[in-house]
BAGU-701527 format. One line per 8 residues: number of its first residue (from 0); for each residue x, y, z negated of N, C-alpha, C. Coordinates in Angstrom, 2 decimals, padded with zeros to 5 digits. Last residue first. Layout:
N
NUM) X/Y/Z/X/Y/Z/X/Y/Z  ...
! end
This chain:
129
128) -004.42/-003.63/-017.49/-004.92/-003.80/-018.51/-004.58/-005.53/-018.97  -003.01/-001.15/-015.56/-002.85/-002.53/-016.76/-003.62/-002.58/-017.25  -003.07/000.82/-012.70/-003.97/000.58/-014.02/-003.66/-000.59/-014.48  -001.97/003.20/-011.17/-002.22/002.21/-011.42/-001.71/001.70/-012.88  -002.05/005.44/-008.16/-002.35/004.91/-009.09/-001.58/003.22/-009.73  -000.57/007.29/-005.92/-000.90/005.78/-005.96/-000.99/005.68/-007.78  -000.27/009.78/-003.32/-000.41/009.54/-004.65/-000.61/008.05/-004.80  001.65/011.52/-001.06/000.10/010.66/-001.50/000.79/010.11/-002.99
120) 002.84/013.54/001.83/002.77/013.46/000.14/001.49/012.58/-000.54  003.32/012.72/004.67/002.43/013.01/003.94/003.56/012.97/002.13  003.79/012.45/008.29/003.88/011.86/007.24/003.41/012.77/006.07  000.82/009.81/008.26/001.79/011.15/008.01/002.27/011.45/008.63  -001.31/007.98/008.71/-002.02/009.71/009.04/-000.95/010.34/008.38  -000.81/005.71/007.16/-001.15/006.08/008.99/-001.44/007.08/009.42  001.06/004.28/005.06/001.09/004.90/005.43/000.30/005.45/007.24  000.92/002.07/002.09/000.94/001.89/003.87/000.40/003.18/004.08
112) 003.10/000.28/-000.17/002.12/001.54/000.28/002.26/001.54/001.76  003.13/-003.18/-001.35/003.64/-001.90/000.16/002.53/-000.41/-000.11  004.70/-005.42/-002.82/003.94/-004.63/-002.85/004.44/-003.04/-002.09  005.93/-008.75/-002.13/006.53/-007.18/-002.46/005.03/-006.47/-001.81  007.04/-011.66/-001.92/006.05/-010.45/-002.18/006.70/-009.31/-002.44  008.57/-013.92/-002.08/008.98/-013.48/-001.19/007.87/-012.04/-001.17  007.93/-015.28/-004.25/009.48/-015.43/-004.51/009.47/-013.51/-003.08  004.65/-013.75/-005.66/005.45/-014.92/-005.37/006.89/-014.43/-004.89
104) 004.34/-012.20/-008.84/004.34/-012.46/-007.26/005.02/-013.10/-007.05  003.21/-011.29/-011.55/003.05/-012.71/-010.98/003.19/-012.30/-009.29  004.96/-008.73/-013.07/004.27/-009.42/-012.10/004.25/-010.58/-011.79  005.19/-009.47/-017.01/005.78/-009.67/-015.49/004.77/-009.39/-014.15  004.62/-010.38/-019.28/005.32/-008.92/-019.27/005.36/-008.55/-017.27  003.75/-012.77/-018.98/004.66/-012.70/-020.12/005.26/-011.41/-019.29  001.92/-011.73/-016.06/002.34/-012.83/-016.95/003.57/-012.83/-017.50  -000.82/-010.30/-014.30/000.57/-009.64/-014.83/000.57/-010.90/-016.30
96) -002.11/-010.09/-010.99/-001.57/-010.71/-012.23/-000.52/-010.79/-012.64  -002.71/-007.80/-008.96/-001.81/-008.86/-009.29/-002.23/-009.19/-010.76  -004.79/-006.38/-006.69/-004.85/-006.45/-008.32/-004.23/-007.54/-008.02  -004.67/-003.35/-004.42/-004.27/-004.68/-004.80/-004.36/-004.95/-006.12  -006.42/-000.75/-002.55/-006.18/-001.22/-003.73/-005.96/-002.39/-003.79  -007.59/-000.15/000.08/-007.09/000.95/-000.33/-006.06/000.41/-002.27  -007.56/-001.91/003.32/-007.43/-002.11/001.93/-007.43/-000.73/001.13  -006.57/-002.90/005.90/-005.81/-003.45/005.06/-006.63/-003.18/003.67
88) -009.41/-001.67/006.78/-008.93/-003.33/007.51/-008.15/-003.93/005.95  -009.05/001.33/006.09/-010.04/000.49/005.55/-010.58/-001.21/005.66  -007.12/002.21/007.29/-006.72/001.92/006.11/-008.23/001.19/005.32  -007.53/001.70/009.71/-006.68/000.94/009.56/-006.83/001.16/008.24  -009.81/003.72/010.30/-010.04/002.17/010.20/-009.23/001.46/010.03  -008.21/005.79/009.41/-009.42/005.34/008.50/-009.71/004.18/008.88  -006.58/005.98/012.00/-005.92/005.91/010.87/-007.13/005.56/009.55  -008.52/006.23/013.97/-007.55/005.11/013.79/-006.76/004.72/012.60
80) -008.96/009.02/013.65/-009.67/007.43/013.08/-009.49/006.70/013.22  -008.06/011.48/013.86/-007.04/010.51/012.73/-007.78/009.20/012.38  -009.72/013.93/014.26/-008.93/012.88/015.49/-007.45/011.83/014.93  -011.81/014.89/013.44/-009.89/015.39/013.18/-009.29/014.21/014.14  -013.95/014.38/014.98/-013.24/015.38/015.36/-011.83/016.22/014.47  -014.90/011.48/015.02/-014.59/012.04/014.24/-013.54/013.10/014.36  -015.80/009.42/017.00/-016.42/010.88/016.65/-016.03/011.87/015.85  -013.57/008.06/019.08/-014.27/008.07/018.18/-014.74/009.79/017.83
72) -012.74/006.11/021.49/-013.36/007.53/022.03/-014.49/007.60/020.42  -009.63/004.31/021.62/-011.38/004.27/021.39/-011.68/005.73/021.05  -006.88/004.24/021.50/-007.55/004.30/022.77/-009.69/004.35/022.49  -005.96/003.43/019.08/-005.89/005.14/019.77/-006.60/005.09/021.05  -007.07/001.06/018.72/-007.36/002.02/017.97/-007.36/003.13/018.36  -005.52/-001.51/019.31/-006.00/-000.41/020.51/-006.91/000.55/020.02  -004.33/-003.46/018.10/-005.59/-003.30/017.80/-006.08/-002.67/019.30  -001.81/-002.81/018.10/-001.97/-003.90/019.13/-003.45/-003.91/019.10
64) -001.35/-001.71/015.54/-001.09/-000.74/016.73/-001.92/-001.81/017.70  -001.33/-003.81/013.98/-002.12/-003.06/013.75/-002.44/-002.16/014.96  001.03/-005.27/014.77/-000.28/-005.50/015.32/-001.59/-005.05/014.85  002.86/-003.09/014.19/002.88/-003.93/015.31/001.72/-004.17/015.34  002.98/-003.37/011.20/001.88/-002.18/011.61/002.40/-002.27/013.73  004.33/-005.74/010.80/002.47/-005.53/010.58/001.90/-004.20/011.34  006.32/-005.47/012.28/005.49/-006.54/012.59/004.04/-006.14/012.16  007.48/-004.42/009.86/007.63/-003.58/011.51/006.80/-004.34/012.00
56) 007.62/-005.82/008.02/007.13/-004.55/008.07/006.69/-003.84/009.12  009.29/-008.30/009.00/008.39/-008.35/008.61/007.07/-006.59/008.40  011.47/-006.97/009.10/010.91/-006.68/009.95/009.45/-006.82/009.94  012.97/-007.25/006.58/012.53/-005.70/007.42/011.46/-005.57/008.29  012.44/-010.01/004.67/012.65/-009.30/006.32/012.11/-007.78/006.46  011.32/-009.99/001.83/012.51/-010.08/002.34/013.66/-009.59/003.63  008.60/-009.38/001.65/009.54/-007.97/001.13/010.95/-008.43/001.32  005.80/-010.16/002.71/006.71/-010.26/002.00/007.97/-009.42/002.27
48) 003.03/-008.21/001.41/003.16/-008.95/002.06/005.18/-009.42/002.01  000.27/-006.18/-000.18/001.23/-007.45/-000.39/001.72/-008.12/000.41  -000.89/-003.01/000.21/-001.04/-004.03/000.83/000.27/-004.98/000.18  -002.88/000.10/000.49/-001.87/-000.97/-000.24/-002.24/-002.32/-000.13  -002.66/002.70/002.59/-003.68/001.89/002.00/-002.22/001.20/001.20  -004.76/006.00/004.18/-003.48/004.90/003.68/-004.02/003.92/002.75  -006.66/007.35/004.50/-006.05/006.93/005.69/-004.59/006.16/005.09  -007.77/008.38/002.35/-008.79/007.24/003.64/-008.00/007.14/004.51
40) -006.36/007.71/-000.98/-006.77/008.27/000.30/-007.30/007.46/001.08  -005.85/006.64/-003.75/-007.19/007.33/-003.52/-007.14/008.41/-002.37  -004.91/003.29/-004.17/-003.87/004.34/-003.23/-005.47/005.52/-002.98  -003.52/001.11/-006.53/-005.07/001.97/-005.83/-004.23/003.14/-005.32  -003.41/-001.60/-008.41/-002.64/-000.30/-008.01/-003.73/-000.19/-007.02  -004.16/-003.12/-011.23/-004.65/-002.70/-010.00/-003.41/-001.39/-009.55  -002.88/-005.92/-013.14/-002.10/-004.84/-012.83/-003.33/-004.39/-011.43  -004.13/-008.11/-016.05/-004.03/-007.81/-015.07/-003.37/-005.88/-014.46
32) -002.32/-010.10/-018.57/-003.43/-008.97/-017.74/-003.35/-008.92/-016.09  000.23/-009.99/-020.62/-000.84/-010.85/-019.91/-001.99/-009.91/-019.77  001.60/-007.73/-021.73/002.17/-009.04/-021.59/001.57/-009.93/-020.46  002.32/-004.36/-022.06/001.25/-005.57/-022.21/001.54/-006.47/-021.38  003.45/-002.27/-021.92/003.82/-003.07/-022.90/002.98/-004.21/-023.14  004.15/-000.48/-020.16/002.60/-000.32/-020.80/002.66/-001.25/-021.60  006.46/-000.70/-018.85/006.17/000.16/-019.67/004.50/000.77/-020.40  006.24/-002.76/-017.22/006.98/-002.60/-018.34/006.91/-001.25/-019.38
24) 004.07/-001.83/-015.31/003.82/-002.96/-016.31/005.04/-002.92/-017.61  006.03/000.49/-014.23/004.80/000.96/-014.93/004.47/-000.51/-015.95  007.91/-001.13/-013.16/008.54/-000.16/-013.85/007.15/000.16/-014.70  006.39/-001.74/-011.14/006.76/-003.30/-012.03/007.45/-002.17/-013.04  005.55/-000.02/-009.24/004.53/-000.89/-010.03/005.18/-001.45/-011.24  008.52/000.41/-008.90/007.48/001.36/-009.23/006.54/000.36/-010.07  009.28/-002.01/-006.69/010.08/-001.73/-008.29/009.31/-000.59/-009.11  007.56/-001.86/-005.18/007.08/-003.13/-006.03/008.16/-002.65/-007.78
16) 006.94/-000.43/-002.71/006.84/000.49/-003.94/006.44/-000.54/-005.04  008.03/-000.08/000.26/008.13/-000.67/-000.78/007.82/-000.08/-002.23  006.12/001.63/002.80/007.28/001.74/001.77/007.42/000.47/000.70  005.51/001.69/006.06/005.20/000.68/005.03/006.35/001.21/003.80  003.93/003.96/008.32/005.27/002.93/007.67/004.22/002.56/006.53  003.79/006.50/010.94/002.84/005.26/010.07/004.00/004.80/009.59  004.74/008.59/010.59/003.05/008.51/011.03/002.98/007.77/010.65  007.27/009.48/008.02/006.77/008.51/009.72/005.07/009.03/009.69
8) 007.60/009.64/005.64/007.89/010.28/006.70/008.26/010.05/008.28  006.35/009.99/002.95/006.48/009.34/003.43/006.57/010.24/004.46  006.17/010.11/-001.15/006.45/010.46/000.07/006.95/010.16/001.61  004.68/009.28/-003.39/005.25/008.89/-002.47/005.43/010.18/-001.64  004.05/009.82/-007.01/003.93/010.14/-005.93/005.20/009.75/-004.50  002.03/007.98/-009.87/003.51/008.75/-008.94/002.78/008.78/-007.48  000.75/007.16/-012.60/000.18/007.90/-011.49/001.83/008.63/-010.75  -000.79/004.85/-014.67/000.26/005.34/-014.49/000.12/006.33/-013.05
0) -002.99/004.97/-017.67/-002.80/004.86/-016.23/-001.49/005.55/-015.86
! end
């Protein structure tokens, strides 16, 4: 298993972390399989979406916000549950398919750590097999 650390420095963002993943498949030396990456917090998550437009980025956690999340009267007295139900909508883990050495993503993918409770130091797994 491969295991790095992000750092992130917004409340909320999206990092790119596809050259990471794809640095770990090359270096586990296995050809055909599968790739999980796994983010083991409750308020961030990992997510695939495409990695050409900037904005594209700015857009998702746009209508994540558009939810109205900060406005609901939740119980949870750290007062970050907006940030657990967002990271539990998008996800905490993605599994790609990994072909002749490679991620299988399409032209325009890119693999995101998502960030809603920083900014933070977090961790992200991930497992070849």
């Amino acid at each position: 298993m491969h295991v790095f650390s992000v750092k992130t420095s917004a409340h909320e963002e999206l990092l790119d972390i596809t050259s990471r993943v794809e640095a770990a498949v090359r270096e586990s030396g296995i050809m055909d399989g599968i790739c999980c990456v796994y983010t083991p917090h409750t308020t961030a998550a990992i997510t695939i979406n495409e990695n050409a437009d900037p904005d594209v980025r700015r857009d998702l956690l746009k209508g994540l916000r558009h939810l109205g999340l900060e406005n609901v009267s939740f119980d949870h007295a750290e007062g970050n549950s907006p940030s657990h139900v967002k990271s539990s909508l998008v996800g905490c883990s993605e599994t790609i398919i990994v072909n002749d050495g490679s991620l299988a993503l399409g032209t325009w993918q890119g693999i995101y750590f998502c960030e809603f409770d920083g900014p933070r130091t977090r961790k992200v797994y991930v497992k070849i097999i």
